[in-house]
C-alpha positions as CSV (number, residue, x, y, z in Angstrom):
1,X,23.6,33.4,14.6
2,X,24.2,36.3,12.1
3,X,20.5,37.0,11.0
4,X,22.0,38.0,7.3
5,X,24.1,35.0,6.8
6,X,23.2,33.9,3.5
7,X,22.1,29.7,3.9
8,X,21.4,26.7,2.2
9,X,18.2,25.8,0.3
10,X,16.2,24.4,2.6
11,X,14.7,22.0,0.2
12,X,18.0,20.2,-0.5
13,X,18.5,17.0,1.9
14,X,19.8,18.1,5.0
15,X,22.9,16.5,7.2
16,X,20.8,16.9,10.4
17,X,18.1,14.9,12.3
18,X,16.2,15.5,9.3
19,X,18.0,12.9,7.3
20,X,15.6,10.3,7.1
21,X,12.6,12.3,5.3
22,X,13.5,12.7,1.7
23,X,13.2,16.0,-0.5
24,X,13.6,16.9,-4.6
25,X,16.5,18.8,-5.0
26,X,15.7,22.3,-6.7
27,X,16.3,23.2,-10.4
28,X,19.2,25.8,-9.1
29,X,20.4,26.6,-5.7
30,X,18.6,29.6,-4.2
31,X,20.2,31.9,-1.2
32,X,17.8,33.2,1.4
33,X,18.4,34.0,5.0
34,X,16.4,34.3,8.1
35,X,15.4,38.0,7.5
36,X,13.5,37.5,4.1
37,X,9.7,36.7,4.5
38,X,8.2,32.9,4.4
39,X,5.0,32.7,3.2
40,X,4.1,29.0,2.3
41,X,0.7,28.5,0.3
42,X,-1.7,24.8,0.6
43,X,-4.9,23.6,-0.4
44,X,-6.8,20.5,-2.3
45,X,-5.3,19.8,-5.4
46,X,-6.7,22.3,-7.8
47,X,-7.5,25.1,-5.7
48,X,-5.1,27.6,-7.4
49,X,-2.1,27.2,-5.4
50,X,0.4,27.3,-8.4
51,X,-1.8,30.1,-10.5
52,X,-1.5,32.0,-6.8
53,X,2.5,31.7,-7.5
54,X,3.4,32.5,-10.5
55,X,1.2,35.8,-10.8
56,X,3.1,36.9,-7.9
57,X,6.9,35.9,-8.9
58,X,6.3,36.1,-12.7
59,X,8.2,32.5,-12.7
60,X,7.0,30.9,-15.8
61,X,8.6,27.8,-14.3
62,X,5.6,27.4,-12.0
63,X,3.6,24.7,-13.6
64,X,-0.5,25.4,-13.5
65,X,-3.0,22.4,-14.1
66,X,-6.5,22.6,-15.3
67,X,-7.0,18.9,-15.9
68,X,-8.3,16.4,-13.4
69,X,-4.6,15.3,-12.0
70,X,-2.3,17.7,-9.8
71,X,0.5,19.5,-11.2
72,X,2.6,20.3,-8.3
73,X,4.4,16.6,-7.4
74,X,7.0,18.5,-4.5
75,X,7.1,21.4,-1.9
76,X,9.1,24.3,-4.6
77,X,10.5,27.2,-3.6
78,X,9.5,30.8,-6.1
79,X,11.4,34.2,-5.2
80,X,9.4,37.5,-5.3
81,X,9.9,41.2,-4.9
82,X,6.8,42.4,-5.9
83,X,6.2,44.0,-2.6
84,X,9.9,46.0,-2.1
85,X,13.1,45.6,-1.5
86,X,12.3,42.5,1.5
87,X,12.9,39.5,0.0
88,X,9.7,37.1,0.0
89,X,9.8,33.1,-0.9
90,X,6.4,31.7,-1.8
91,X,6.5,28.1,-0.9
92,X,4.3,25.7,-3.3
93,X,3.4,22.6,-1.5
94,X,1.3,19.6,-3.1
95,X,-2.4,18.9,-1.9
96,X,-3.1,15.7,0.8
97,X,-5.1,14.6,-2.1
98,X,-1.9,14.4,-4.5
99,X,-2.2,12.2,-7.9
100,X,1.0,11.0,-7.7
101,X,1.7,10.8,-4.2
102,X,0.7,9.5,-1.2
103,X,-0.7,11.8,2.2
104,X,2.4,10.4,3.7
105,X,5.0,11.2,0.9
106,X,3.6,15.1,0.8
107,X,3.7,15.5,4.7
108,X,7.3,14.4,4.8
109,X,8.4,17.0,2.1
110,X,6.5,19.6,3.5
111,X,7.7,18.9,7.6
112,X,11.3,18.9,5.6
113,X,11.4,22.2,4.1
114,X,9.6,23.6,7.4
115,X,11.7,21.8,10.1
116,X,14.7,23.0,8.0
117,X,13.9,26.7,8.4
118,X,12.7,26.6,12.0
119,X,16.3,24.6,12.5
120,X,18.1,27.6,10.8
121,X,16.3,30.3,13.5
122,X,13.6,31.0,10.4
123,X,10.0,31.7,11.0
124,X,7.2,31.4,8.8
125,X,5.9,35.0,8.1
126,X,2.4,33.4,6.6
127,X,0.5,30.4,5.7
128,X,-2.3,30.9,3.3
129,X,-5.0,28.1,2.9
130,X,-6.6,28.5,-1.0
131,X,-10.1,26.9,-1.1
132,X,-12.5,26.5,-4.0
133,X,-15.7,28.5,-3.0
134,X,-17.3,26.7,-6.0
135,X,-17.5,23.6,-4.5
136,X,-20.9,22.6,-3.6
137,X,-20.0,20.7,-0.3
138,X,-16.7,20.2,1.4
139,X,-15.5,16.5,0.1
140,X,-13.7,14.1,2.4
141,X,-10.6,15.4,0.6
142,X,-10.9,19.1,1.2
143,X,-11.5,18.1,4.9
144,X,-8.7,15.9,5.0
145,X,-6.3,19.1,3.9
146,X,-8.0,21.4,6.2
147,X,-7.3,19.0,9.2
148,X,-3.7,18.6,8.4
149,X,-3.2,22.0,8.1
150,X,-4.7,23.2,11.0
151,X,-2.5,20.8,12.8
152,X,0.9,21.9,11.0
153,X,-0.2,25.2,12.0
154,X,-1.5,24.5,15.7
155,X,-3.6,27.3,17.6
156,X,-0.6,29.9,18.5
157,X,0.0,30.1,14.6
158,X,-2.9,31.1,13.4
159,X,-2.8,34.5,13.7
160,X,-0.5,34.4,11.2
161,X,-2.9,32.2,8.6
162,X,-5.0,33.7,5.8
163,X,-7.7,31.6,4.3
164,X,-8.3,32.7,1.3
165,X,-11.7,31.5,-0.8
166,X,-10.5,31.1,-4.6
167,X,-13.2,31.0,-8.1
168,X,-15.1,34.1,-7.6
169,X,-14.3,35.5,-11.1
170,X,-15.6,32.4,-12.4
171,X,-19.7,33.0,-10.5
172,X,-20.1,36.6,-11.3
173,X,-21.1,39.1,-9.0
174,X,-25.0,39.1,-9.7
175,X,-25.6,35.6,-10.2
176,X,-27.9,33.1,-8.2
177,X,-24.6,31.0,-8.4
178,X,-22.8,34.1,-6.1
179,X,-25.5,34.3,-3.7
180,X,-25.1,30.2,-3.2
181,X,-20.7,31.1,-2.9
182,X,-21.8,33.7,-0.9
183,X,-23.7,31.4,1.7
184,X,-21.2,28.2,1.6
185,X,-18.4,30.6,2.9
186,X,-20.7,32.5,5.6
187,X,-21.5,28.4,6.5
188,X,-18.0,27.4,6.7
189,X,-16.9,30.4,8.7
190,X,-19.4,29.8,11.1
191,X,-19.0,26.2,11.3
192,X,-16.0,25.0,14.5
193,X,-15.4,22.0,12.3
194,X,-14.4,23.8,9.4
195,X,-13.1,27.5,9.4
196,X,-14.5,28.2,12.3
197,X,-12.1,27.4,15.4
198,X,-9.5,28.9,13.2
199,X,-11.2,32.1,13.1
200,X,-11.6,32.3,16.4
201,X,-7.7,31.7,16.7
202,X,-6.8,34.8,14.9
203,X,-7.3,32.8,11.4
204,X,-8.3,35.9,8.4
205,X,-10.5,34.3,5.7
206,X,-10.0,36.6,2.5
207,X,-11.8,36.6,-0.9
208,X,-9.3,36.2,-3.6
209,X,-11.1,37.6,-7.5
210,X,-8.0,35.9,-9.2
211,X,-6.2,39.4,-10.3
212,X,-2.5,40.2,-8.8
213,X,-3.7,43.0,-6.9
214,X,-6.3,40.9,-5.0
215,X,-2.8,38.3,-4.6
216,X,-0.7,41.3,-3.6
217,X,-3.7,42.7,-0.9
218,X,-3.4,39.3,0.9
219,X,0.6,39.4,1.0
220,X,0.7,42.6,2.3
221,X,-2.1,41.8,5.1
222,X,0.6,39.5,6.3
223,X,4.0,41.8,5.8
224,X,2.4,44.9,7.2
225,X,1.1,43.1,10.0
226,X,3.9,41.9,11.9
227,X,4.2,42.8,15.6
228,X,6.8,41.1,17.3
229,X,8.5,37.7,17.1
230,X,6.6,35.7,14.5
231,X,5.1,32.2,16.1
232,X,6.4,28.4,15.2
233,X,4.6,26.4,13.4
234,X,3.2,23.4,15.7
235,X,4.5,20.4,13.7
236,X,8.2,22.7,13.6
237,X,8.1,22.4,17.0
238,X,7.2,18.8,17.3
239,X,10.0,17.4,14.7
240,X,12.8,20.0,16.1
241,X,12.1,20.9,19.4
242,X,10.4,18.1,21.0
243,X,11.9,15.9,18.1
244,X,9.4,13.9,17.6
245,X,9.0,10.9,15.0
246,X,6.8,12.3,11.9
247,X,4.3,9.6,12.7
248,X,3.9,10.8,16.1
249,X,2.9,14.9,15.5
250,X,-0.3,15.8,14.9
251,X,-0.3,16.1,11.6
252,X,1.2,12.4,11.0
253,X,-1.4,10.6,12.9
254,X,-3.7,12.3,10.7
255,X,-2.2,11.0,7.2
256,X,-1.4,7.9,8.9
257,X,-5.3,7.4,10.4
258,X,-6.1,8.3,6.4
259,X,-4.1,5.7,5.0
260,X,-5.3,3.0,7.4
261,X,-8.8,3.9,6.6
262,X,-8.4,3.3,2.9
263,X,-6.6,0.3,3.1
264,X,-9.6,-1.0,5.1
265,X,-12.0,0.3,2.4
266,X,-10.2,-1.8,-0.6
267,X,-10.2,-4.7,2.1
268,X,-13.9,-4.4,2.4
269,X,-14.9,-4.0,-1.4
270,X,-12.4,-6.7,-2.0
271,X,-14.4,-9.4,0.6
272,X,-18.1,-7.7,-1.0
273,X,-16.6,-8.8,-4.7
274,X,-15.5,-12.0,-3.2
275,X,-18.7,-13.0,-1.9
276,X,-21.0,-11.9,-4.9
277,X,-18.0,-13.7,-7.4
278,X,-19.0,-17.0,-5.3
279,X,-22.6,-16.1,-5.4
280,X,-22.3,-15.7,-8.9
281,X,-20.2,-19.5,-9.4
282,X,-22.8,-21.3,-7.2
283,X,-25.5,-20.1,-9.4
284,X,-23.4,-21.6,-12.6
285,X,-23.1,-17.5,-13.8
286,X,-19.4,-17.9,-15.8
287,X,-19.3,-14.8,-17.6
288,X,-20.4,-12.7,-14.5
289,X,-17.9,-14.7,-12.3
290,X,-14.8,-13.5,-14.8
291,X,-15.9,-10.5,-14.7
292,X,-16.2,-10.2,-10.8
293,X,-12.2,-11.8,-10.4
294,X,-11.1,-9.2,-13.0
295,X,-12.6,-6.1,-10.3
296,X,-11.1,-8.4,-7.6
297,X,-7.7,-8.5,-8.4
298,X,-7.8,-5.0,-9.7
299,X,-8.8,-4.0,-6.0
300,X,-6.0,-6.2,-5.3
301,X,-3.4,-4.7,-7.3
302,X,-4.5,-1.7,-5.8
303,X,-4.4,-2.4,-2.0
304,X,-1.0,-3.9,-2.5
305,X,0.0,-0.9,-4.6
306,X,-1.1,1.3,-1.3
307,X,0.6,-1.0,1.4
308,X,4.1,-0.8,-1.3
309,X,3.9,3.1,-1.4
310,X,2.7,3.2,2.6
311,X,6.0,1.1,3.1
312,X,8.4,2.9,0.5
313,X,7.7,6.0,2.5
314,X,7.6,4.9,6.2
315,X,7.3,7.4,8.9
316,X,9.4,6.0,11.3
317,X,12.9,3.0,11.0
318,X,13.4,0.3,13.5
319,X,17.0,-0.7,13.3
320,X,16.3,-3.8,15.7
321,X,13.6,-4.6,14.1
322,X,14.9,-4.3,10.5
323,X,17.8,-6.2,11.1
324,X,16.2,-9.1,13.1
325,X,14.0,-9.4,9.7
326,X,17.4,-9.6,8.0
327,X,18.5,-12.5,9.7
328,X,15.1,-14.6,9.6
329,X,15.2,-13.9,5.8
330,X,18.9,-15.5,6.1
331,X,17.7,-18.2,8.0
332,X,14.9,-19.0,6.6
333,X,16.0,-19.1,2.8
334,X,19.0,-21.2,3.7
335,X,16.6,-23.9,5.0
336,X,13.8,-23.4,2.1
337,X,16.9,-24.2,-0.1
338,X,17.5,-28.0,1.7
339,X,14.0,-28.6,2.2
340,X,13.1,-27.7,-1.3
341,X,15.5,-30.1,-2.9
342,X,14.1,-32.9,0.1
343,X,10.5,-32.3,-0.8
344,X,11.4,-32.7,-4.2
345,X,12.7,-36.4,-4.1
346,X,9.8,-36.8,-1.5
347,X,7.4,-35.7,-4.0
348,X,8.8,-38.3,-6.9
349,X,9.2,-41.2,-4.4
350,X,5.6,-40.9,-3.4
351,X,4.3,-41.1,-7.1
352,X,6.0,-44.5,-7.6
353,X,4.8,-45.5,-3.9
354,X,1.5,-44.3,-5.1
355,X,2.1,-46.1,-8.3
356,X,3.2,-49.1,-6.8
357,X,0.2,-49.6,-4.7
358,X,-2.7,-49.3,-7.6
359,X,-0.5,-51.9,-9.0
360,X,-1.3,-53.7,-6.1
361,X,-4.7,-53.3,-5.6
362,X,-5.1,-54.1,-9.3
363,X,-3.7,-57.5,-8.8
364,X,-5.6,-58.3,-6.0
365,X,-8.4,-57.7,-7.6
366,X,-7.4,-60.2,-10.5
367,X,-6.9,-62.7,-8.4
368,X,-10.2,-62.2,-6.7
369,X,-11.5,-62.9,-10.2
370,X,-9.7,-65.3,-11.3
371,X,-11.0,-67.3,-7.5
372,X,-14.6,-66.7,-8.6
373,X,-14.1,-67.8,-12.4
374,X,-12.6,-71.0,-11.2
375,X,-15.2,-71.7,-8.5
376,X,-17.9,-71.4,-11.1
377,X,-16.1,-73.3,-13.9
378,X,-15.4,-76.2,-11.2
379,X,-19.3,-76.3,-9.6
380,X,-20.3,-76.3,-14.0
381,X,-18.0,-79.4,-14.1
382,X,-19.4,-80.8,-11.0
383,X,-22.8,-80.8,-11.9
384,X,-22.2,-82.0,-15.6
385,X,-20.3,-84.9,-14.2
386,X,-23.4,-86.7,-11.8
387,X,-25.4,-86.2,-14.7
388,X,-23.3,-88.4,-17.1
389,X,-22.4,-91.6,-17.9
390,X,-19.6,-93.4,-16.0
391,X,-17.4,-93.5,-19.3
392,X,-17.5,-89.9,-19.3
393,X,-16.6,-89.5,-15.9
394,X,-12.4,-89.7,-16.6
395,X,-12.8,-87.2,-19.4
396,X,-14.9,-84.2,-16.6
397,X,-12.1,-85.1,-13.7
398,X,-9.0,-84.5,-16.3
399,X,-10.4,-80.9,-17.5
400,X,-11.2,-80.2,-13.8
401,X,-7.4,-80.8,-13.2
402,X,-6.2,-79.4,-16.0
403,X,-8.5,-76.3,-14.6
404,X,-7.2,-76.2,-11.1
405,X,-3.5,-76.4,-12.4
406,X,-3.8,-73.3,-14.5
407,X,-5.6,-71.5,-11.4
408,X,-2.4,-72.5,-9.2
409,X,0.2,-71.1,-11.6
410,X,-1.3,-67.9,-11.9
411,X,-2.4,-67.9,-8.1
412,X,1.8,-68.1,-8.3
413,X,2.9,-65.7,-10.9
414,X,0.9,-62.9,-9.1
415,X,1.5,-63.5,-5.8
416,X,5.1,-63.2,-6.9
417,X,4.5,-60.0,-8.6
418,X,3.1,-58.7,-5.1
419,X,6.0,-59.3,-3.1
420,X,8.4,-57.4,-5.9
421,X,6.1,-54.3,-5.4
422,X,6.1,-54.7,-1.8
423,X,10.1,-54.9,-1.7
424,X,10.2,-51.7,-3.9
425,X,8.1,-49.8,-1.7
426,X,10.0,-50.9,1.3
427,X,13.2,-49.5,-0.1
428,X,11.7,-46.4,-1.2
429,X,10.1,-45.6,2.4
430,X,13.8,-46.2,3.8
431,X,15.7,-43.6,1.1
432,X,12.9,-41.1,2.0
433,X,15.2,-37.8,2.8
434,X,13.9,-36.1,6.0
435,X,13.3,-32.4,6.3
436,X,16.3,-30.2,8.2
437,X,14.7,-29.9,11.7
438,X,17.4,-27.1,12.8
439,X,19.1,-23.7,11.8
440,X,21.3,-23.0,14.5
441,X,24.6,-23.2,11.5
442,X,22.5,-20.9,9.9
443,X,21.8,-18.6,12.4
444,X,25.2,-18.4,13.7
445,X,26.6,-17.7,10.3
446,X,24.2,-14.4,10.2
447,X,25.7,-13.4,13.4
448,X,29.0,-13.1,11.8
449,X,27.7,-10.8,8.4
450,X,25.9,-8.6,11.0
């Protein structure tokens, strides 16, 4: 390869193995080639990454937040020549703790821009890691960035890494709040699990006092110290060498492990609301209980949210998998279509059997009634008649008759009424519709789309 061929951004979406992760394009095309100096620049949301930039390139297109939520939303790409005639590209990259993205979405745009450049016979000729020294403690956030990077850098790269502590012009030099900076950063060189291990891999931590000569110092500790062929990136090796799934370097399982443990956090929060909203209806508390389903479908909203993104920005595609999906979908909504429009007569002809039978039950109960009104009227009768005259006897036996006549005809007129509604349900049971038991027209029909 002619190492002054000019080449393609290597932010644009690439026609290689690289197709599948997704990039922004850039605002205008920018040349570079595999002699000019990489120096990409990472860190926690806030840490001064963008501010870093632009006082270095002068690119008032670099966009620097002082709010709560990140500015930079994708890996951009600023040209500089504050150090000679050698070109220099300062790559802005978003935090792992990204407002508007996921851990996931910012690991894919960053392993695209570096994969590219490793592809083309680039090397990165820096990475510099920009931490807050003002920060009191070392969040699960910060940790979570410093973790991923060390593994996008790996062991053999660090020599090439500057970490570079960022707010001292806003302590002062003679301050109790300087001596504290002063101690955090002594802690966190010493400490393995922090800067530590990188240190001891070649790793530079620098103090950055926010001018551009303290920016230019740390660029030149990088360009004027390069002796011999500059090292690969671990996670360029794993996605083009070793090609290697995303999801599968060390840097994925990392964002992958931090996704899984959040999802498990809403989960948990959403099962604590759950049991305290239930808590709250068996003790009769109303206004407590809406207030508890409001916080439980916000958590919710929010873990389905997470799994949507998670999916929108998977690290890996299953073809076999993807399209076996397709054809149960296929299958399975050609069915639900026929066994909706069953289960709706079903549904109608059960609320007239239904129907039908309180009719029923009513009836039988009238005639139970009507039994035990009859017996007592008759038993009256029966008594009144031994105590009476003989004249008076024909007049008692012609209302008992008259009595047990009426009893027969309506003894008749229901029990006719009961065979009607038992006819009607008969017929309804036999026009039941059945459910389809099998797909196999349906499945064969997918076989021919796909």
């Amino acid at each position: 390869m002619d190492a002054t061929r000019p080449l393609r951004s290597f932010v644009e979406s690439p026609t290689s193995t690289y197709s599948t992760l997704s990039a922004p394009a850039p605002s205008r095309k920018k040349e570079w080639s595999v002699n000019d100096a990489f120096v990409a620049v990472m860190g926690v949301t806030g840490a001064g990454k963008s501010t870093f930039i632009s006082q270095l390139t002068g690119d008032s297109n670099v966009v620097i937040g002082h709010g709560l939520q990140s500015t930079t939303q994708a890996v951009s790409v600023h040209e500089s020549t504050v150090l000679g005639d050698r070109k220099l590209w300062l790559i802005d990259t978003p935090g792992f703790d990204d407002t508007f993205h996921s851990g996931e979405d910012v690991l894919q745009q960053i392993a695209l821009a570096f994969a590219k450049l490793y592809e083309e016979g680039a090397r990165m000729t820096g990475m510099i890691y920009l931490h807050r020294i003002s920060d009191p403690r070392m969040s699960g956030s910060a940790i979570l960035n410093l973790d991923v990077f060390k593994s996008i850098c790996g062991a053999s790269a660090m020599p090439i890494v500057r970490i570079v502590s960022t707010r001292w012009c806003d302590i002062g030099d003679k301050s109790l709040a300087f001596e504290a900076a002063q101690g955090r950063q002594e802690e966190l060189e010493s400490t393995d699990r922090f800067w530590g291990s990188m240190i001891k891999d070649g790793a530079v931590p620098i103090r950055h006092t926010g001018t551009v000569q303290s920016g230019l110092s740390i660029l030149r500790s990088l360009l004027h110290n390069e002796v011999g062929p500059r090292p690969a990136l671990a996670l360029q090796k794993e996605l083009v060498k070793y090609n290697l799934p995303l999801s599968e370097t060390a840097a994925g399982k990392l964002v992958v492990e931090q996704r899984r443990k959040i999802e498990a956090q809403y989960r948990k929060k959403l099962q604590e609301l759950t049991t305290e909203r239930d808590e709250y209806l068996a003790a009769k508390d109303r206004e407590a209980s809406e207030e508890l389903a409001k916080e439980i479908e916000k958590e919710k909203q929010q873990l389905e949210a997470l799994k949507a993104r998670s999916a929108m920005n998977s690290l890996q595609m299953d073809f076999k998998q993807m399209n076996a999906d397709m054809l149960n979908r296929v299958s399975t909504s050609s069915v639900k279509e026929r066994n909706d429009l069953a289960d709706n007569e079903r549904e109608d002809m059960r609320a007239r059997i239904d129907f039908l039978s309180r009719q029923m039950i009513e009836l039988e109960h009238e005639m139970d009634s009507k039994q035990r009104a009859h017996n007592r009227q008759l038993a009256r009768l029966q008594a009144q008649s031994r105590g009476r005259a003989a004249q008076e006897d024909n007049s008692m036996a012609t209302q008992a008759a008259q009595l047990v006549t009426a009893y027969n005809q309506g003894c008749k007129n229901t029990a006719m009424k009961l065979r009607e509604y038992e006819r009607e349900q008969r017929e309804l049971l036999q026009r039941r519709p059945r459910r389809a038991d099998t797909i196999p027209f349906v499945i064969k029909w997918a076989h021919k789309i796909f």
